[in-house]
N, C-alpha and C positions, 0 to 999 in steps of 0.2 A: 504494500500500500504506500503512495506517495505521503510521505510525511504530515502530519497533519499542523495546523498553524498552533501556536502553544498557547499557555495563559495570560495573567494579567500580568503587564511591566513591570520590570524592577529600576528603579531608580529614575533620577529625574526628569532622564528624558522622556522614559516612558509612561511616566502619569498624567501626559497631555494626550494620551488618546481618546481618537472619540470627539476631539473640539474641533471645531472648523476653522481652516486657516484664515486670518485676517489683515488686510492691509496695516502699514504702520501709522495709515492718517484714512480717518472715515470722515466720506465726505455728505451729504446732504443736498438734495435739488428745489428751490422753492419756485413756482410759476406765479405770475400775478397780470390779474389782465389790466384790461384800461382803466378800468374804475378803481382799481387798487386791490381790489378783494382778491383772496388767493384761492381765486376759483378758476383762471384762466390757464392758457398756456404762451402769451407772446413772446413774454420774456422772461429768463430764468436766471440765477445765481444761485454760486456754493458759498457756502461755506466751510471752512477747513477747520476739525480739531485737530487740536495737538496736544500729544500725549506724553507722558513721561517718559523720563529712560529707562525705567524697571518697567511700563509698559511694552516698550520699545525691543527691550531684552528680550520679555515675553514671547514675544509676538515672533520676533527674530527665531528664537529658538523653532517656535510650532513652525517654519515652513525647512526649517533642515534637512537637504534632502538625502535621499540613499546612497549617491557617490559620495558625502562627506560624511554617514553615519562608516561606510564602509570601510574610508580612507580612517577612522575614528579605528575602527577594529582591528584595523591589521596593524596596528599600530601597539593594541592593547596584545594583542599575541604575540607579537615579536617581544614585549617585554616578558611576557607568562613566563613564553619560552625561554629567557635571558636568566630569569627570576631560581624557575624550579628546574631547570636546566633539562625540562622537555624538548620534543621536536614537534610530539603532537596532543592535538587536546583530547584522541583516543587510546583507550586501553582495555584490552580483549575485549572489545566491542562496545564498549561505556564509556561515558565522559569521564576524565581524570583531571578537566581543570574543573575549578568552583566559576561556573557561568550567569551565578543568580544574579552580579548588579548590570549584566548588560541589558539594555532594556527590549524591548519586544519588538520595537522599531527596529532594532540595529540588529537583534537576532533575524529576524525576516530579510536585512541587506545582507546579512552573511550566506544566510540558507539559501537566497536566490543568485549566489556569487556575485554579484557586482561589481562589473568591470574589472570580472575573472583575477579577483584579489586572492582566492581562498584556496586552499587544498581540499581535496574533496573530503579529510577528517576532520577539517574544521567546518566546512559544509555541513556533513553529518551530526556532527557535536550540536550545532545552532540547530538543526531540525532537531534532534533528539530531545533540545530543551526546551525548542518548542511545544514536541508534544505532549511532553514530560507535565508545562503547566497549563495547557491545555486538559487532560486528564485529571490533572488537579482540581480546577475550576467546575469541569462539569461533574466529578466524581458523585457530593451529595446529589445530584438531580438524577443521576444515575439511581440510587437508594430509591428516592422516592418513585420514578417511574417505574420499578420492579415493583413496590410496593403496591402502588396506586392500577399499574396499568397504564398507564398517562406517558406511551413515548411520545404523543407530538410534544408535549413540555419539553421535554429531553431534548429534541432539534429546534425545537423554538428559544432551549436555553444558547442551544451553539451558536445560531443565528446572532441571534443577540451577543453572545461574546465576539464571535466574528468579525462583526458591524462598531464594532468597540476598536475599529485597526485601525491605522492611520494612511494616508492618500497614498504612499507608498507601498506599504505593504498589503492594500487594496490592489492597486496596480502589476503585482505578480503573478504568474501563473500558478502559481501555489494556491493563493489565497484565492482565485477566482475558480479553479477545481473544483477546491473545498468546501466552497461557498454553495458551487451548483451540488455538488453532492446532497450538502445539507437540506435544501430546498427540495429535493426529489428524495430522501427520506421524509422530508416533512409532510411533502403531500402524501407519500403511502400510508404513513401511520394516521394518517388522520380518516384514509380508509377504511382502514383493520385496527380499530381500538381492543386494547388490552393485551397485545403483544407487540413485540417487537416488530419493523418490518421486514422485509425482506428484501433486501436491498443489492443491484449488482454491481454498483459502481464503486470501485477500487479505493477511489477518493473518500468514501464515506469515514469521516472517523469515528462520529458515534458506533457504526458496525462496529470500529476493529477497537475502538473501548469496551464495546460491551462482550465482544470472542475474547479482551484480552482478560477480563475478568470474570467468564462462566469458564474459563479453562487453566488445568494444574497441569503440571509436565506430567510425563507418565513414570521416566522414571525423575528417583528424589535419592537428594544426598544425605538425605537425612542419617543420624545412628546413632542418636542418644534418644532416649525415651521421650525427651519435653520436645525436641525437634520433631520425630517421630507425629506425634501428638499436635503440634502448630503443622503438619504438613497434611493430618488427617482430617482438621477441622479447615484450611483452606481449600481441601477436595471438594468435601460435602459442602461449604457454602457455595464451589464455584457449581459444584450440581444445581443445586437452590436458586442459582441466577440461570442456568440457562434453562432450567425447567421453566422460569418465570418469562423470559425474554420468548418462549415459545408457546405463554400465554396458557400455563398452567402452575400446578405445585410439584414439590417432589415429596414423595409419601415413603413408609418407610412400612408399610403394612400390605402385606403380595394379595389380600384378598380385596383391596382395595378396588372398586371399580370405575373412578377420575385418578385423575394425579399421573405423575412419573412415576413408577416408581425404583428406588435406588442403586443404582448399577456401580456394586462394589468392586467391578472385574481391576481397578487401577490400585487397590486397596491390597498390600501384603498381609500375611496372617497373622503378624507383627504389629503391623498397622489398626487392622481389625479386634487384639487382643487387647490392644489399650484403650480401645473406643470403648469396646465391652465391659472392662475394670472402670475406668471413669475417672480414675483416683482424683484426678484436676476437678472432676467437675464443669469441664470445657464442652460436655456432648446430652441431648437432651437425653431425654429415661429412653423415647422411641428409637432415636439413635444407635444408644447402645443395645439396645433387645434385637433392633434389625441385624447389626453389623454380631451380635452372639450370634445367631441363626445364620447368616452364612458362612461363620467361623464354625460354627458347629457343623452343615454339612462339610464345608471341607476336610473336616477333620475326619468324620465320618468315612471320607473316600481315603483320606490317605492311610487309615486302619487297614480298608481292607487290599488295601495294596499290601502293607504291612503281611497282613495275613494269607497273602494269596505268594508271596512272594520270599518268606521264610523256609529257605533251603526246597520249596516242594512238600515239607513236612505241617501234619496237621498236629504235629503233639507239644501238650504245654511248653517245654524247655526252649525249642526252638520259636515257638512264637514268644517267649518272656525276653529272648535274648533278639531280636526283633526289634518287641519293642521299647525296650531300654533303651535300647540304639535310640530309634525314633526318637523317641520323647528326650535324651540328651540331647540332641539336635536343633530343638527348641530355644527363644530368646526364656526369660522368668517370665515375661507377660504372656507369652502363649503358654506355658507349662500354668501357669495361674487361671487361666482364663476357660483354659481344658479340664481343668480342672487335677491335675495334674500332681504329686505329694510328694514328702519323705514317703507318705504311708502307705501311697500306692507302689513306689519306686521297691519300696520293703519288702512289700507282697509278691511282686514281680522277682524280686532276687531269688524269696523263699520257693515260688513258684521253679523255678528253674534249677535249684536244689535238690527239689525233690523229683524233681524228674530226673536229672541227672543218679542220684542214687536210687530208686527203681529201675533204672537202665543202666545200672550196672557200670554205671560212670558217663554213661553216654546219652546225652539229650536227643539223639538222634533216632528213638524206638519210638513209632507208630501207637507203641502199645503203651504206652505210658499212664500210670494211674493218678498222678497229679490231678488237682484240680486243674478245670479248663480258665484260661484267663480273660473267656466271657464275660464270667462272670463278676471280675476284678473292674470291667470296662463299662459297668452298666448306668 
């Protein structure tokens, strides 16, 4: 997707957008006919105000244009780079300088190169912060249009930040894209209230705000248990938005006959084991009961692998020695959540004991009188 235009300006140049450029002397036309009344048009004069110099500055400033915002930035880079003794303002694929005080003016002359000032990572860096506060800005309107149903609000919000640009960075292809984009999500939604629209145009950003926020990677770096746990509760809320963006709920009950309901396939057993325990308290009661039940079937299937796949043998010793195995293998939260013990582990040892001495030392007798470890699993 072409970049999307970013949020609200930082710094001083960028808190004049949105105001209309104006002369440094405003002028005034009076008519007056014969009679004197100034209801005529024969003849006319100006009058001239004159304004002050911190008017004057003002005013100065608001018509700044994008070869001198630009001539402004390569300037502010070359020192970055002097400074932190970078070459560029990217690093594995993210900004590595701090770009918050350049303003939204001068990010837009960067992002559209301007008078081919730029490298295309400082290029990229200016769009990324673009969209970076762009995303920012409309983020709550995001909340409420999932909530509500109410995406035209949502591109009516964009609109409006958009239209908040300045004469220049109206004038780029960027921002004029963006613009139509916007305007052709606005009419669809206002079609199809209570979901998102469906939109094909590349440009759209609310689209690719809202894919970027119903969507978790599939795989996750996560490996300590509170990571684990903040990467399990960002799945299920991105379910939750795009169940909502598709103009329902996501449900957590399979007898349910509306709603989503929850597609734990990106969810490890690990992942699943700690939704189920809860210990944070980060997962509601429905939450956890769902994500036990599909820990529980899986678990269910991986037994009888367990059991279908112990040496060929159907007698206790070789299935205790199994699944010992197994269940070591386990994080503490799935051996927990399994339900899992010293005191089953206990049982499973004794079990495989005693088979081993009815078989004569050998777990490997069909005929084994142990009890069966069924019944240890029930």
């Amino acid at each position: 997707m072409t970049t999307a235009i970013g949020s609200n300006p930082y710094g001083a140049a960028g808190a004049a957008y949105g105001s209309q450029t104006a002369s440094t002397a405003a002028t005034t036309t009076k008519t007056t006919d014969k009679t004197g009344d100034n209801t005529g048009s024969a003849t006319s004069s100006t009058d001239t105000v004159d304004l002050s110099d911190a008017a004057k500055a003002y005013l100065s400033n608001q018509t700044t244009n994008a070869a001198s915002l630009a001539a402004t930035a390569r300037k502010w880079f070359d020192a970055q780079y002097k400074t932190t003794g970078r070459s560029s303002p990217m690093l594995d694929g993210s900004v590595a300088l701090d770009m918050t005080s350049i303003s939204r003016e001068t990010l837009s002359a960067i992002a559209a190169n301007t008078d081919n000032l730029f490298s295309q990572d400082e290029v990229l860096a200016a769009g990324a912060t673009l969209q970076k506060r762009f995303d920012d800005a409309l983020a709550p309107h995001v909340v409420v249009a999932r909530h509500t149903g109410d995406y035209a609000g949502l591109y009516k919000a964009a609109a409006d930040y958009l239209d908040k640009a300045g004469a220049d960075e109206r004038a780029t292809p960027l921002w004029i894209s963006t613009r139509k984009a916007v305007d052709e999500g606005l009419a669809l939604a206002r079609q199809s209230p209570m979901k998102a629209p469906q939109t094909t145009n590349g440009n759209d950003p609310i689209a690719a705000l809202l894919q970027k926020t119903s969507q978790v990677a599939n795989a996750s770096n996560a490996t300590s248990d509170a990571a684990i746990v903040t990467d399990a509760r960002a799945r299920l809320d991105a379910l939750a938005n795009k169940a909502r963006d598709a103009g329902t709920e996501l449900v957590f009950d399979s007898t349910r006959k509306t709603g989503q309901f929850v597609d734990f396939t990106s969810f490890s057993n690990q992942s699943l084991a700690l939704v189920t325990l809860n210990q944070d308290g980060k997962f509601s009661a429905e939450e956890a009961r769902a994500a036990k039940a599909e820990l529980s079937q899986r678990h269910r299937a991986s037994l009888m692998t367990v059991f279908s796949g112990s040496s060929g043998s159907t007698d206790a010793g070789s299935q205790s020695l199994a699944l010992i195995s197994h269940y070591n293998k386990m994080s503490a939260a799935e051996k927990a959540a399994s339900g899992y013990n010293s005191d089953l582990q206990n049982r499973l040892v004794q079990n495989y004991r005693l088979a081993s001495m009815f078989n004569g030392g050998s777990s490997g007798s069909s005929g084994s009188k142990a009890t069966s470890l069924v019944s240890y699993l029930k």
